[in-house]
C-alpha positions, 0 to 999 in steps of 0.5 A: 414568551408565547411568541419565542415558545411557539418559534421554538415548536415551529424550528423542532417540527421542521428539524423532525419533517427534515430529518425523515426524508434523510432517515428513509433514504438510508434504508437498503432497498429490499432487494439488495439486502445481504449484497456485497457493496463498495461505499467510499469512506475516506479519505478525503486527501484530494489525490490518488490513494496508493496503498492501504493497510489493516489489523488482522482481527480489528474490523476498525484500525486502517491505514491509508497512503496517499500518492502525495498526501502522506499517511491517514489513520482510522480508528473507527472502520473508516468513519474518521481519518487523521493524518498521522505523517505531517511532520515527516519531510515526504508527501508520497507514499507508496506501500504500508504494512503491519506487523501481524504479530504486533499491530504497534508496528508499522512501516510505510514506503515513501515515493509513488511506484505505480506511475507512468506519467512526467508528473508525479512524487519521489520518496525519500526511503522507507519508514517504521513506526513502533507505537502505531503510527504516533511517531515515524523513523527513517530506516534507510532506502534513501536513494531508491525514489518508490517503494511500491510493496513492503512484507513484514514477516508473520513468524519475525516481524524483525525479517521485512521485505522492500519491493524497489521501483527506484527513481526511473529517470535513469540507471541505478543501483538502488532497485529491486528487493531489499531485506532486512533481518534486523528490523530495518537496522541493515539492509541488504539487496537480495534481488537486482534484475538490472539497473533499468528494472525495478520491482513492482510487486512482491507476495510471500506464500501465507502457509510458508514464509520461504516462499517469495515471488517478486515481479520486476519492471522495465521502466525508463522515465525521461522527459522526451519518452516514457518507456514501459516495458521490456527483456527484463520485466517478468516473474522471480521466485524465491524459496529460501526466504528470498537470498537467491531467486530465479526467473520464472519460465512463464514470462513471455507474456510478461514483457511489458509489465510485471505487477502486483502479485496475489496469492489464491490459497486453498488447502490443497491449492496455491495460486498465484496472480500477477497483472 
């Protein structure tokens, strides 16, 4: 008996002498207390993380796309991740967004837009969830291969934007921005640059919901080149809530490739970036 209780002593002081070292490695260092620091917390899916999503107001509730690794849900501000789009017949995710009027609501953009290389996923369309990801529904956009960026509007979560990449291995129609009024029960092609551009980001003005810019590229895949670039990348506006758009004249410098799209708000200013 003395034997096994002094075992027993012995295990708790090594578990104790183990667990300080690890204890005082966690505290900041004096010197960067009060800094801004980037710290990985998940998830681990082992291939690249496309797209990312939040609650406004909920510091703990994230969502993440992975390029072909499907959607992850945190509960817990990126502590645990759990994937919640298994049972869905597509890996590759390229855009999610929430409803900022109503968080239950989300929707995920299947297909990776960000690409230039000859090994990567296509999507199938573009999918909605109304009880916060526990179950997903396919609402269309089968045939344009990549969604790269989806905007749910503030003031109706019914009126939703899809920024098309398309497949790229060849002309098509199904490229561009699509919208839907109705919450994804009809869609309609609201911007076609032409059937070798796609968009590549889209950004809606955070003060004024008619205000849309969209930026569109070239993009050709093959398995002998792979060509970026082009007349008919460039920068499109819209300020009717996005039915008719227009080139913008600052896309010289645009050519090779259009991409996502910021917005920098102040009371008296608004900027746009685009890389």
């Amino acid at each position: 008996m003395a034997l096994i209780r002094s075992e027993k002593v012995c295990f708790a002081l090594l578990m104790v002498l183990c667990a300080r070292p690890a204890a005082l490695a966690q505290q900041p260092d004096a010197g960067e207390d009060g800094q801004f620091r980037f710290r990985f917390v998940g998830p681990r899916v082992g291939n690249r993380i496309a797209s990312v999503a939040g609650v406004p107001g909920d510091p703990s509730t994230y969502y993440a796309g992975a390029a072909s690794g499907g959607v992850w849900k945190s509960t817990d501000g990126g502590n645990r991740w759990a994937p919640i789009f298994d049972k869905q017949p597509v890996a590759a995710i390229g855009a999610l967004a929430v409803a900022p009027s109503d968080p239950s609501v989300v929707w995920a953009g299947t297909g990776e837009a960000w690409v230039i290389r000859d090994s990567d996923v296509i999507g199938n369309g573009i999918y909605k969830s109304t009880d916060a990801g526990k179950t997903w529904t396919n609402m269309g956009l089968q045939e344009t291969g990549r969604i790269g960026r989806i905007i749910v509007s503030a003031a109706n979560p019914e009126v939703v934007f899809a920024c098309a990449l398309g497949r790229a291995t060849g002309p098509q129609q199904e490229r561009g921005v699509f919208r839907t009024l109705d919450g994804g029960q009809h869609w309609e092609r609201v911007l076609f640059a032409g059937e070798n551009i796609g968009c590549s980001g889209l950004s809606m003005d955070p003060h004024n919901a008619r205000v849309l810019f969209a930026g569109m590229w070239q993009l050709e895949m093959h398995t002998w080149a792979e060509l970026s670039g082009g007349p008919g990348s460039g920068v499109y506006v819209s300020r009717d809530g996005g039915t008719k758009w227009t080139a913008s004249k600052s896309t010289d410098c645009l050519m090779h490739r259009s991409g996502r799209l910021m917005w920098l708000s102040r009371p008296q200013t608004r900027t746009v970036f685009s890389h």
